[in-house]
C-alpha positions as a Markdown table, in Angstrom:
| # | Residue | x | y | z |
|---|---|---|---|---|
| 1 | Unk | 23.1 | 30.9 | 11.6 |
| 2 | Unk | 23.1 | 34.7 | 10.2 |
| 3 | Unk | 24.7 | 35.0 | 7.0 |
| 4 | Unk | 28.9 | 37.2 | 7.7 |
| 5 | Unk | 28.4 | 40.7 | 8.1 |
| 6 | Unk | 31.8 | 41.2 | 7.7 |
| 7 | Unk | 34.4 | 38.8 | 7.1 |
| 8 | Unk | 36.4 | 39.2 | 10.4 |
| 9 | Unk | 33.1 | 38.7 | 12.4 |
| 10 | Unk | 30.8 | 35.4 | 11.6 |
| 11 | Unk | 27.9 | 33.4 | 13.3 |
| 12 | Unk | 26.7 | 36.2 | 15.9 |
| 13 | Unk | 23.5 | 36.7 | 16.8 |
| 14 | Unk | 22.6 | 33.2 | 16.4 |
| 15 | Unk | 26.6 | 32.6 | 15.8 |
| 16 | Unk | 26.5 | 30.9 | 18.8 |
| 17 | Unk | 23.2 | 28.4 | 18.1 |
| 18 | Unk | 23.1 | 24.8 | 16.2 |
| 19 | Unk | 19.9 | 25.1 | 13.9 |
| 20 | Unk | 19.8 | 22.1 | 11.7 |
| 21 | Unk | 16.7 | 21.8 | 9.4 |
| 22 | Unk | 14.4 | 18.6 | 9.1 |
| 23 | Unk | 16.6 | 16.8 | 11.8 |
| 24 | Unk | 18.4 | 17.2 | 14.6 |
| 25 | Unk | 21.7 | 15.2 | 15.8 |
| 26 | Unk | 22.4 | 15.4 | 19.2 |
| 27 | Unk | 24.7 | 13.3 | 21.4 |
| 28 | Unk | 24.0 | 12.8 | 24.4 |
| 29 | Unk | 26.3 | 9.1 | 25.4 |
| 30 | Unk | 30.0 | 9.0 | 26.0 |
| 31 | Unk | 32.4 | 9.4 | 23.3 |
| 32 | Unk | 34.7 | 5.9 | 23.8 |
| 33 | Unk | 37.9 | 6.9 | 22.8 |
| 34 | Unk | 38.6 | 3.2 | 22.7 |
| 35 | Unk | 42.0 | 3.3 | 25.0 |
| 36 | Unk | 41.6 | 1.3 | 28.5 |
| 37 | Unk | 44.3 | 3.2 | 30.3 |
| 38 | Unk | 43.1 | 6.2 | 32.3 |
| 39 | Unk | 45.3 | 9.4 | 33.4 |
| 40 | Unk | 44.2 | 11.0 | 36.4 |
| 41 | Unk | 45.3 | 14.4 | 36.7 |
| 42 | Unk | 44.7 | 16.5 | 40.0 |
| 43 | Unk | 43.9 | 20.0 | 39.6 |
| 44 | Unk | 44.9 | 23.1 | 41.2 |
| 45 | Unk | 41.8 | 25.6 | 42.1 |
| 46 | Unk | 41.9 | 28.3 | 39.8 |
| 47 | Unk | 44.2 | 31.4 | 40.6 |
| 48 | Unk | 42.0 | 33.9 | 41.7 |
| 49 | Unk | 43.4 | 37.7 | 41.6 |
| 50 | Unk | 43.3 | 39.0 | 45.4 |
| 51 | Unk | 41.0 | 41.9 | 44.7 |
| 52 | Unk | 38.4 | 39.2 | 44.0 |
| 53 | Unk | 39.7 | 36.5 | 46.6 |
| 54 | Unk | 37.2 | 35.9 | 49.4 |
| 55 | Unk | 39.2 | 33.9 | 52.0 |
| 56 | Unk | 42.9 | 33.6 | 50.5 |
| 57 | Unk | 44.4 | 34.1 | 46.8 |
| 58 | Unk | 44.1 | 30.2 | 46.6 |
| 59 | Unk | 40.4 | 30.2 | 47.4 |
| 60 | Unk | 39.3 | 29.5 | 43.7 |
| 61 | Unk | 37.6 | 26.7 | 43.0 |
| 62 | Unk | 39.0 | 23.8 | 40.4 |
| 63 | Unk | 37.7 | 23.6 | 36.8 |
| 64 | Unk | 35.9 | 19.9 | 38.1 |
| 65 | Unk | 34.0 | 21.5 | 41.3 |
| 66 | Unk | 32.8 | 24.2 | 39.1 |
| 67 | Unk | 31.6 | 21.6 | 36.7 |
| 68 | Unk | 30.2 | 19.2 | 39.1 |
| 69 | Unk | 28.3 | 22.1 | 41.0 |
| 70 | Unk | 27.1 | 24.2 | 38.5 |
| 71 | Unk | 26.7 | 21.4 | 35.8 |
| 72 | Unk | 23.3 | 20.6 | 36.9 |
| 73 | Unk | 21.9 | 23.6 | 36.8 |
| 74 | Unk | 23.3 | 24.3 | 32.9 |
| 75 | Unk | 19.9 | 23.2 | 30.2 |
| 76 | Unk | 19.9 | 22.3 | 27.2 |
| 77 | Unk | 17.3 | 24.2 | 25.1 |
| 78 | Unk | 15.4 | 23.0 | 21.9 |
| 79 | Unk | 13.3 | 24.9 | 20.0 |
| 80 | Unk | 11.1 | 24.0 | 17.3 |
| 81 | Unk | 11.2 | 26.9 | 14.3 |
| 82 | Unk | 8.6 | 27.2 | 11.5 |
| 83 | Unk | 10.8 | 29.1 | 8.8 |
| 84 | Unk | 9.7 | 30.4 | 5.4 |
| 85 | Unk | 11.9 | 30.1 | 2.5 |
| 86 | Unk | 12.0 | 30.3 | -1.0 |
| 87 | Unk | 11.8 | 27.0 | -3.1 |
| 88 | Unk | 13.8 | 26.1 | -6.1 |
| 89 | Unk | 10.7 | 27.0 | -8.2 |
| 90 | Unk | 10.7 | 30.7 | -6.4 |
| 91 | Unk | 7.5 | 29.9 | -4.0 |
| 92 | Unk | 7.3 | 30.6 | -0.3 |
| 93 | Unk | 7.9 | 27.1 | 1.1 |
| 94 | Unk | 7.7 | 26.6 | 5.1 |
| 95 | Unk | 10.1 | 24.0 | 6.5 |
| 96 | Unk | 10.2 | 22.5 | 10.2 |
| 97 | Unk | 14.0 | 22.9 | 12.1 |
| 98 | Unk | 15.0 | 23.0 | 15.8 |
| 99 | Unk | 17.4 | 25.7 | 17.2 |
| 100 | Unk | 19.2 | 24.0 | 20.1 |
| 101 | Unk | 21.8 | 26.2 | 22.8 |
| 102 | Unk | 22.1 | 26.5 | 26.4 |
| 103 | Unk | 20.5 | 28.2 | 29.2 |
| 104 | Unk | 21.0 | 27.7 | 33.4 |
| 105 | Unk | 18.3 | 28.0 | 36.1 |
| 106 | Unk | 18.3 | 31.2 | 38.2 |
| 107 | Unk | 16.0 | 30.0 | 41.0 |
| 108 | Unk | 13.7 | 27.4 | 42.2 |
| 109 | Unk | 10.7 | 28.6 | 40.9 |
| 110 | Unk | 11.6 | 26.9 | 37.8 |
| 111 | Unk | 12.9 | 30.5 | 35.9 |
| 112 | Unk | 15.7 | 29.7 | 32.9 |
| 113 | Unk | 17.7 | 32.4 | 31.3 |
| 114 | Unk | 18.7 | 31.9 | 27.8 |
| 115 | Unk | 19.4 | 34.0 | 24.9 |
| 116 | Unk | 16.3 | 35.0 | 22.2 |
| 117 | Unk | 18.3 | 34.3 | 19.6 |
| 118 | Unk | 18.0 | 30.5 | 21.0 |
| 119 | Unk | 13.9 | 30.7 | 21.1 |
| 120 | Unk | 13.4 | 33.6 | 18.2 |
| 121 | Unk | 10.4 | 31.9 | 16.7 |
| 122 | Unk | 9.9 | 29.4 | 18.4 |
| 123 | Unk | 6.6 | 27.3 | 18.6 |
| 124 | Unk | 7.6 | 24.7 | 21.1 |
| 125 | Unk | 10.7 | 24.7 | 23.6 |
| 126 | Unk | 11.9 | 22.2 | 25.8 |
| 127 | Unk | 14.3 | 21.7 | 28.4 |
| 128 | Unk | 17.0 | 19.1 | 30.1 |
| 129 | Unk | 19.0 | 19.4 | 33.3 |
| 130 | Unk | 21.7 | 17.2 | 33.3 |
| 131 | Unk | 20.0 | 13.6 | 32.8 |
| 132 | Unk | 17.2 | 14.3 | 33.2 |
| 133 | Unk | 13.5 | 14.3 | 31.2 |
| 134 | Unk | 12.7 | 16.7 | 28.6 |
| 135 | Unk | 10.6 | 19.2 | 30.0 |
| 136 | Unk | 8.3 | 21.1 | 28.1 |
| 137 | Unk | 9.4 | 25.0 | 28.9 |
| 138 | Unk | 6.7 | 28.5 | 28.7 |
| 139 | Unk | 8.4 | 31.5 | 26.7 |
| 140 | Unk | 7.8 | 34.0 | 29.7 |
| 141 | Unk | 9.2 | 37.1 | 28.0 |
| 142 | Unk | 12.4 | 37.9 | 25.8 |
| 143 | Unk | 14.4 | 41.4 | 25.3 |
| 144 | Unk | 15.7 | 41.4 | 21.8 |
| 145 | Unk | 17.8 | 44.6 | 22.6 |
| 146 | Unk | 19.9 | 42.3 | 25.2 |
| 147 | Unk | 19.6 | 39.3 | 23.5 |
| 148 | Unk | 17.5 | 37.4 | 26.5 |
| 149 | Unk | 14.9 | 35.5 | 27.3 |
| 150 | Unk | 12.9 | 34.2 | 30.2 |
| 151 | Unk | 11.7 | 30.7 | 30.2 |
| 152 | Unk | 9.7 | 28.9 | 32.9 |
| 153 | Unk | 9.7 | 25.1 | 33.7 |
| 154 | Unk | 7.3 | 23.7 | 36.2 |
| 155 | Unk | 10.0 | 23.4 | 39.4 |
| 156 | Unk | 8.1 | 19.9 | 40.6 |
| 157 | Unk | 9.1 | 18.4 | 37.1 |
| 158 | Unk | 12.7 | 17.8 | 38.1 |
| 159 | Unk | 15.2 | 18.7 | 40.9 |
| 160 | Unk | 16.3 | 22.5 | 40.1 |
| 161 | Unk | 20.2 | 23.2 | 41.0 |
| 162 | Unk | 20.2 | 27.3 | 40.6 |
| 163 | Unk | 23.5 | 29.1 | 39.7 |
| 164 | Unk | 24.5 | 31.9 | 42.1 |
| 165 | Unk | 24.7 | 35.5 | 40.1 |
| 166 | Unk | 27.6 | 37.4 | 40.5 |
| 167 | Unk | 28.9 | 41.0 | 40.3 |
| 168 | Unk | 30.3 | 41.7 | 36.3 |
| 169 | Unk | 31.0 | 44.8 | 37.7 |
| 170 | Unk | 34.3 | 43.2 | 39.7 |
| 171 | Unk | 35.2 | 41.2 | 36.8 |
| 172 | Unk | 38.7 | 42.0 | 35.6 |
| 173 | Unk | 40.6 | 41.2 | 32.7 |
| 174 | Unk | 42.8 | 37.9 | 33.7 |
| 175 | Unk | 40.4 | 36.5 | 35.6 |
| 176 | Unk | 39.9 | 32.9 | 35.2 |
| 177 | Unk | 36.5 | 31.5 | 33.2 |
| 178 | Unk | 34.5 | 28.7 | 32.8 |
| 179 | Unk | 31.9 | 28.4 | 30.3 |
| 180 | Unk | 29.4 | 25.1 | 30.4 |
| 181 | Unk | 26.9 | 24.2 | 27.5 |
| 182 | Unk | 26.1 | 22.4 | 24.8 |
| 183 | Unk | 28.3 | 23.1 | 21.8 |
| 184 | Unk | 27.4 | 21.4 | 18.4 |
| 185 | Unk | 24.7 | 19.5 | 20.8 |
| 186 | Unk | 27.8 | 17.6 | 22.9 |
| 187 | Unk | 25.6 | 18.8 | 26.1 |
| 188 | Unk | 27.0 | 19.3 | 29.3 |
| 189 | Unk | 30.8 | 20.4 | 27.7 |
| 190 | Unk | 32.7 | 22.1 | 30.1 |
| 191 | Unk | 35.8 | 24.5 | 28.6 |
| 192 | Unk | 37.9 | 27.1 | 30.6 |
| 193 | Unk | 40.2 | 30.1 | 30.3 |
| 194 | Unk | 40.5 | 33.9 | 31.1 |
| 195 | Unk | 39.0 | 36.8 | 30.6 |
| 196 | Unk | 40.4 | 38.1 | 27.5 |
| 197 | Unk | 39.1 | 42.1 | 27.5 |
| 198 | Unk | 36.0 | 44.0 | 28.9 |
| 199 | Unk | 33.8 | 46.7 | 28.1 |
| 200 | Unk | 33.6 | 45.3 | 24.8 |
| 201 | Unk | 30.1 | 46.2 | 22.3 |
| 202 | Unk | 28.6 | 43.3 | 20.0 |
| 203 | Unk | 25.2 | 43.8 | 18.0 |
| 204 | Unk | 21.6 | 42.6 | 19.1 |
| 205 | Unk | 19.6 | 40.5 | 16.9 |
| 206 | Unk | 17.7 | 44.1 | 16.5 |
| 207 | Unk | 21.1 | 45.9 | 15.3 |
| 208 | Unk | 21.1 | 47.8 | 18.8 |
| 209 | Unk | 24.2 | 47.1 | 20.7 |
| 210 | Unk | 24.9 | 45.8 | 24.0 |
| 211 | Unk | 27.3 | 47.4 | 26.3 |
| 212 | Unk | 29.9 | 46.4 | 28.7 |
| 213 | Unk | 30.3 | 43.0 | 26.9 |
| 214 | Unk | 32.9 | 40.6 | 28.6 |
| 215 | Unk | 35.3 | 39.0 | 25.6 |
| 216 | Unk | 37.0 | 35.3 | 27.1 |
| 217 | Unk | 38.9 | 32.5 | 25.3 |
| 218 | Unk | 37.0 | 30.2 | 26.9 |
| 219 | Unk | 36.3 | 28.1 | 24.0 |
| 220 | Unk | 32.1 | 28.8 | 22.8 |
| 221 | Unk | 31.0 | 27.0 | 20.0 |
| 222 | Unk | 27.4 | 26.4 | 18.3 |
| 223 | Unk | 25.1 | 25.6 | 21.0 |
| 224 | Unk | 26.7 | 27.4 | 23.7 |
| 225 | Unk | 24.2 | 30.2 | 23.0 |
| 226 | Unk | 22.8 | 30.9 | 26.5 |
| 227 | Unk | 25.1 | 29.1 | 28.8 |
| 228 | Unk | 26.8 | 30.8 | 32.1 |
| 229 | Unk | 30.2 | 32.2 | 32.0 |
| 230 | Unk | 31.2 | 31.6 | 35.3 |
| 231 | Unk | 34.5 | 32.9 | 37.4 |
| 232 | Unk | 36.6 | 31.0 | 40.0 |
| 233 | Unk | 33.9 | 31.3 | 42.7 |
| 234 | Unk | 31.4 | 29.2 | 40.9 |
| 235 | Unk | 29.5 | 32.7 | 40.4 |
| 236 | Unk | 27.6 | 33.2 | 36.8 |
| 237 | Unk | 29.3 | 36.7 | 35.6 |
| 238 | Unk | 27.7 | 36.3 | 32.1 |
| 239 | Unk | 25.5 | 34.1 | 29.0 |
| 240 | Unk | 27.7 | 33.4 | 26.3 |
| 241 | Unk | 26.2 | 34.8 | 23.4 |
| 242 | Unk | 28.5 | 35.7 | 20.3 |
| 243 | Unk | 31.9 | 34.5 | 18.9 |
| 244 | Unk | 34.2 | 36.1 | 16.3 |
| 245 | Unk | 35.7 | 33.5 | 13.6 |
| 246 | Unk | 38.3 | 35.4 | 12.0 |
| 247 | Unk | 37.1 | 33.9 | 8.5 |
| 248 | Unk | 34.0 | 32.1 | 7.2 |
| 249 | Unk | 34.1 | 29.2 | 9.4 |
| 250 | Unk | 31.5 | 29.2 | 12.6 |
| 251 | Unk | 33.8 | 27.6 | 15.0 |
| 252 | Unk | 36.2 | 29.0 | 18.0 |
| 253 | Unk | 39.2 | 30.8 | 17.7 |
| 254 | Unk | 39.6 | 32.0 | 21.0 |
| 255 | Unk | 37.3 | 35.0 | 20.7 |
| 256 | Unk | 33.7 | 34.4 | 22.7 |
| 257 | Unk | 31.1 | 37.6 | 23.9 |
| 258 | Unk | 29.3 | 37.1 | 27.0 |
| 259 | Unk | 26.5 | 39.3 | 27.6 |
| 260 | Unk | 27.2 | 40.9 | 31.7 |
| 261 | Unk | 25.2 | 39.5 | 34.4 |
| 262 | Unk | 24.7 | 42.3 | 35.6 |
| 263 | Unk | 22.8 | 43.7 | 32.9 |
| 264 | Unk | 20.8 | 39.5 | 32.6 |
| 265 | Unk | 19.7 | 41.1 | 36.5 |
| 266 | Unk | 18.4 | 44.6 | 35.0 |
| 267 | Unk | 16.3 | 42.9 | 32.6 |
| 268 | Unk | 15.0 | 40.0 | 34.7 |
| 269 | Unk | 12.5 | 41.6 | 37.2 |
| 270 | Unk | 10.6 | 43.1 | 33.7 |
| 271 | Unk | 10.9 | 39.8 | 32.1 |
| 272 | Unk | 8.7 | 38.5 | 34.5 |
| 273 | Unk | 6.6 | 41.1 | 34.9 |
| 274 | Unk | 5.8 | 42.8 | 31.0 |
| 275 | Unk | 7.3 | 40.0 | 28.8 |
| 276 | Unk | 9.5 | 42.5 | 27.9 |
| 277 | Unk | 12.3 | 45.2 | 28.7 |
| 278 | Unk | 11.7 | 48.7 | 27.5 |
| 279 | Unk | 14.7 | 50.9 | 26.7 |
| 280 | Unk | 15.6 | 54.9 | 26.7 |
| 281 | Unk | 15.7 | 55.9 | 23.0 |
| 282 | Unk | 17.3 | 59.2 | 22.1 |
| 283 | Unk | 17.1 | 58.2 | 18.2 |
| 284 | Unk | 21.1 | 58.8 | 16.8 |
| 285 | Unk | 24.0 | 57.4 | 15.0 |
| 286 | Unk | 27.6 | 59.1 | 16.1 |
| 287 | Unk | 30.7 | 58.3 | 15.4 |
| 288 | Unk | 34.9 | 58.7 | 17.0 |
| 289 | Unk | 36.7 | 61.8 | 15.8 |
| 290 | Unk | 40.3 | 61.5 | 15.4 |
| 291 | Unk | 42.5 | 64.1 | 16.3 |
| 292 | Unk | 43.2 | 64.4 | 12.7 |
| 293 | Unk | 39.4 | 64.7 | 11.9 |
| 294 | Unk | 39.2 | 67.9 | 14.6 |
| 295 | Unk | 42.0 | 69.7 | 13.0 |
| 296 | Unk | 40.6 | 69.2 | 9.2 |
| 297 | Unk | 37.2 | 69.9 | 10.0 |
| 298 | Unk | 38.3 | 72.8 | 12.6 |
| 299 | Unk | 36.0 | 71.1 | 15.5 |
| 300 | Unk | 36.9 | 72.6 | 19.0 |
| 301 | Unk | 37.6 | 69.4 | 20.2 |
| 302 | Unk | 38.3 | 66.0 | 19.0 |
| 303 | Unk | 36.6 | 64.4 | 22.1 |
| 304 | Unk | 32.7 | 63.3 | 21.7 |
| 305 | Unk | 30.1 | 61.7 | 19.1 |
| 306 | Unk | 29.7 | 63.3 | 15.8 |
| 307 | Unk | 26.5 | 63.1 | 15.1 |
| 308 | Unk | 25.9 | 61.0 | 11.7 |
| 309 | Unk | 22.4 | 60.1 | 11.4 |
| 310 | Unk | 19.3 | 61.7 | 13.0 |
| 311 | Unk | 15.9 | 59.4 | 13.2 |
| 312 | Unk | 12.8 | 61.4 | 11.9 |
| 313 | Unk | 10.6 | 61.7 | 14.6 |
| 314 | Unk | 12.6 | 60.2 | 17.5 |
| 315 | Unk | 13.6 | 62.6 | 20.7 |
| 316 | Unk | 16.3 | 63.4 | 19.3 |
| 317 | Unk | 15.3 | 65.2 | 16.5 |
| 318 | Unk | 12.2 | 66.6 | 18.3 |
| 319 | Unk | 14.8 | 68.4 | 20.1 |
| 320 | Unk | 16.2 | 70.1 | 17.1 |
| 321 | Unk | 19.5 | 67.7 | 16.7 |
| 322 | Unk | 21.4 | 68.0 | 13.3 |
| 323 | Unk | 23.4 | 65.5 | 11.3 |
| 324 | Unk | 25.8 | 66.6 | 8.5 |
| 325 | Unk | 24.7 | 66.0 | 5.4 |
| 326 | Unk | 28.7 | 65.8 | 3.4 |
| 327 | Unk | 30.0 | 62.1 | 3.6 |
| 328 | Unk | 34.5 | 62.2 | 3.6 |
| 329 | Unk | 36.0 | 59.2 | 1.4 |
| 330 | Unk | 36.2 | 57.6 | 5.1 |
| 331 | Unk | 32.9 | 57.1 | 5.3 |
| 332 | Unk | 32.4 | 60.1 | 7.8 |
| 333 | Unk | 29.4 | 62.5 | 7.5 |
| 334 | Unk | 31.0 | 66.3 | 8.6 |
| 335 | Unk | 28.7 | 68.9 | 9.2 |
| 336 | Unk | 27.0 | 67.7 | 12.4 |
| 337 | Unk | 26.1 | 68.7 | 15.9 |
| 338 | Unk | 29.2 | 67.4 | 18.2 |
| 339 | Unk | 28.1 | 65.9 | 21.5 |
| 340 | Unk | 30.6 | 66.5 | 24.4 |
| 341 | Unk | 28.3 | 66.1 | 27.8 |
| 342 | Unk | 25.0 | 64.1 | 28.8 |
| 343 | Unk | 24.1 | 65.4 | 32.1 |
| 344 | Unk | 27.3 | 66.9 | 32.4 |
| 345 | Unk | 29.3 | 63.8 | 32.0 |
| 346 | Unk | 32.0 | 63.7 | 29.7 |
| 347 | Unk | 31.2 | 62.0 | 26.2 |
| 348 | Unk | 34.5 | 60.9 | 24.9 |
| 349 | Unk | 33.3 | 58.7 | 22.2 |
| 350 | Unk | 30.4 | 57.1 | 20.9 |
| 351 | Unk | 29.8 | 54.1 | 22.9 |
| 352 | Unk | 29.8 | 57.2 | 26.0 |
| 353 | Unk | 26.0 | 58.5 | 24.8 |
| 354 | Unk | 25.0 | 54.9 | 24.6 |
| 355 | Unk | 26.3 | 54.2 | 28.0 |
| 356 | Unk | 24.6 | 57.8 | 29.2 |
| 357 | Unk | 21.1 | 56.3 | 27.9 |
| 358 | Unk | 21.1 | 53.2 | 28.6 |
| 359 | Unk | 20.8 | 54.3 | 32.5 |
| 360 | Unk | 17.7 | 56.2 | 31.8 |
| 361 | Unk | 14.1 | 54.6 | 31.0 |
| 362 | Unk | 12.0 | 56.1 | 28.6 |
| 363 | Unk | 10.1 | 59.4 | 29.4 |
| 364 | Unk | 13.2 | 60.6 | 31.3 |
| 365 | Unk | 14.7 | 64.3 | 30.7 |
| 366 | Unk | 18.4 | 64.5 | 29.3 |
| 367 | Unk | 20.4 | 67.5 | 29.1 |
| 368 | Unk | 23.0 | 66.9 | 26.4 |
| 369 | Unk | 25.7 | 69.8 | 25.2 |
| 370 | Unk | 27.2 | 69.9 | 21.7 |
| 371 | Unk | 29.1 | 71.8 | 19.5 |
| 372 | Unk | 27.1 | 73.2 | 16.4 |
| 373 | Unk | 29.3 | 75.9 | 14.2 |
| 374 | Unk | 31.9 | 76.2 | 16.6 |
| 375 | Unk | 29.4 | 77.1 | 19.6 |
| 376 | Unk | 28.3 | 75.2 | 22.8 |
| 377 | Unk | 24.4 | 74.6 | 22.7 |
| 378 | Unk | 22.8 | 73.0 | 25.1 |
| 379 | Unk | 18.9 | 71.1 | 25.2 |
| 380 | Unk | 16.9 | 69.2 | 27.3 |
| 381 | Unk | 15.7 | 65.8 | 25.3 |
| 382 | Unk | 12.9 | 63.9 | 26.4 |
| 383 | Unk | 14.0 | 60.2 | 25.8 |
| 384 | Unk | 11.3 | 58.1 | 24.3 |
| 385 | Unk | 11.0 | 54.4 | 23.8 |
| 386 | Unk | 13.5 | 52.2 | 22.0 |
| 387 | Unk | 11.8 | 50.8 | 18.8 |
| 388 | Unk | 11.5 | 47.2 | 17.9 |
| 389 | Unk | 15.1 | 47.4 | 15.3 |
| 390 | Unk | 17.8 | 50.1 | 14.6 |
| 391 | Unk | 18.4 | 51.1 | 10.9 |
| 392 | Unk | 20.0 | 48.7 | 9.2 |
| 393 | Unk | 21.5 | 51.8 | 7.5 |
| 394 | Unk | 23.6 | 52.4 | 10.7 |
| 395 | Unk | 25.4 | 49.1 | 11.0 |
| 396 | Unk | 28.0 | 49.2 | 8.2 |
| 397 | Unk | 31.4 | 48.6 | 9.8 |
| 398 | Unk | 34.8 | 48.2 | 8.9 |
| 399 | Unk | 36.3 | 44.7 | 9.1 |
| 400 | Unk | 36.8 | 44.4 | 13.2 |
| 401 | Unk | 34.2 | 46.3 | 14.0 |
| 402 | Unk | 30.8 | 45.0 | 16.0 |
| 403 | Unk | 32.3 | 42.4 | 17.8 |
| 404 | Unk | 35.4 | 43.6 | 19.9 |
| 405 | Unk | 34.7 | 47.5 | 19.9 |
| 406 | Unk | 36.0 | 48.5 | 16.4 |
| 407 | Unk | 34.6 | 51.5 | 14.7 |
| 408 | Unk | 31.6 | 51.6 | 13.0 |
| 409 | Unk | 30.8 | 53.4 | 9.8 |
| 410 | Unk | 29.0 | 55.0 | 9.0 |
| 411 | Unk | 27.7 | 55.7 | 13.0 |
| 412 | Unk | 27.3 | 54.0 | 15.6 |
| 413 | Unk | 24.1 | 52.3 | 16.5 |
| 414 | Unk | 21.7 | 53.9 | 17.7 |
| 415 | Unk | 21.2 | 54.6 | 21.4 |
């Protein structure tokens, strides 16, 4: 696990993974509770909101056909990790652990989607579908930026059940969810609940963030890294990635991030062909004005992303961008370019300019419009190619922030 980076928000970015050094525990028989008498309760299929029902509002399945259909297709993932640390004596030491999370077949060519965070390092990974054989399992690319990765088993080793993709673009909040994985290495654990919000923004291994994340109760523990979040249709509509603990524990409250599916399918097709996903880079950190802040600082407008931090040498500054340079007891830098339009859409906060790149790929033109000294200015930016990290400079955040959509001070990350 990552060490806090604030106290509301804990285990992230490998929050969501069991790495146990030296030895691994894993449990993979039937947990006897020791009683002889058996309840049998019959479900109801899942209540399905009727801008999502496909043949009546009733037409959800139940919590146990999701499971039983889906189930097979859900792996669990080890990796082997070579890790350097520092011995009591202050020497480099390397110690052998394994990372273990969750992952689901896309198609029957064998293909796997999992996070990175589950093979970051990793010298040997392996596979198992339901009951199955450990299968050994190829790294075929991984996008640190979206927190992915493409593995590859060979499909004639065992009998491949893929998971249907859905559309995270219908996803609404209230909808019903099931998550399956492997949580604390209890493999094929099945949990269910709602969606709890959308359009949420947690941070990439790499400090970038990741858009348009899908927050559920659904209860996501250690190991689930990399499992399907699926809706009432049996549809995959994201990979649980993150949870928020609300203190220094690393188990779950109630607060799990899935990563949209819909951005799993952007990435996938470069997966397979570069081993990797390249992303528009404009090379900024803004930050949310408050009506309050445009009155003080006598901005024409309190909607947009003040600019905070400008990368040297990144498109942005190439195309003559400005940050401020006076930081308010807040932890806002004044002083900067104000960006109000990118391509003539309306930037009403930060996330917006993340959003606006995000669609682009690198080499494409921009036209962005900002206030500098009280006048409109307008430039065309040429966006290059997202680096391997974002400043670590740019994540500080207040306690909330990163992992439900708080605000992030100093700026927010860059896009």
């Amino acid at each position: 696990m990552t060490a806090n980076r604030t106290n509301f928000l804990s285990g992230l970015l490998g929050g969501v993974v069991v790495l146990v050094i030296g030895a691994v525990l894993i449990a993979t028989g039937v947990i006897n509770s020791g009683s002889s008498t058996k309840t049998i309760v019959r479900q109801s299929p899942l209540a399905v909101p009727s801008s999502n029902a496909t043949d009546s509002p009733n037409s959800g399945l139940t919590v146990e056909e999701i499971y039983n259909r889906d189930g097979p297709g859900v792996a669990f993932v080890q990796a082997k990790i070579t890790q350097q640390v520092a011995s009591p004596f202050g020497f480099p030491s390397v110690q052998q652990g394994v990372s273990t999370g969750s992952g689901f077949v896309i198609d029957k060519k064998g293909d796997i989607i999992t996070n990175s965070h589950v093979v970051n390092g990793a010298s040997d990974i392996t596979v198992r579908l339901g009951n199955g054989p450990e299968i050994k399992a190829t790294l075929v690319g991984k996008d640190v930026s979206t927190d992915l990765a493409l593995l590859k088993i060979d499909p004639k080793a065992t009998k491949l059940h893929p998971l249907t993709l859905g559309d995270s673009s219908k996803v609404r909040v209230g909808d019903p969810a099931v998550a399956i994985g492997n949580p604390f290495g209890f493999d094929r654990t099945v949990t269910s609940g709602i969606v709890s919000a959308l359009q949420r923004q947690i941070d990439a291994p790499n400090n970038f963030t990741i858009d348009n994340v899908i927050q559920t109760d659904a209860a996501i523990n250690p190991g689930n890294s990399g499992g399907p979040l699926i809706n009432a249709q049996g549809q995959v509509i994201g990979i649980n990635s993150q949870i928020a603990t609300g203190g220094n524990g690393d188990g779950n409250v109630g607060i799990g991030f899935a990563i949209p599916i819909n951005t799993v399918k952007a990435a996938i097709p470069q997966l397979e062909k570069h081993g990797k996903v390249l992303h528009a880079y404009l090379g900024v950190t803004t930050a949310q004005l408050s009506p309050q802040d445009a009155r003080d600082l006598n901005l024409p407008s309190d909607k947009g992303a003040l600019v905070q931090q400008v990368m040297p040498g990144s498109p942005a500054a190439k195309a003559g961008l400005r940050a401020g340079n006076t930081q308010t007891s807040t932890g806002l830098v004044i002083g900067g370019d104000l960006i109000v339009k990118v391509d003539g859409k309306q930037i009403a906060k930060p996330e917006d300019v993340a959003t606006a790149v995000s669609g682009h790929k690198p080499g494409d033109k921009v036209q962005l419009q900002f206030y500098r000294d009280g006048k409109l200015k307008t430039v065309t930016v040429t966006l290059g190619n997202r680096p391997a990290g974002a400043s670590a400079q740019s994540q500080q955040q207040q306690p909330g922030g990163g992992g439900g959509g708080g605000q992030q001070l100093p700026g927010f990350p860059f896009p």
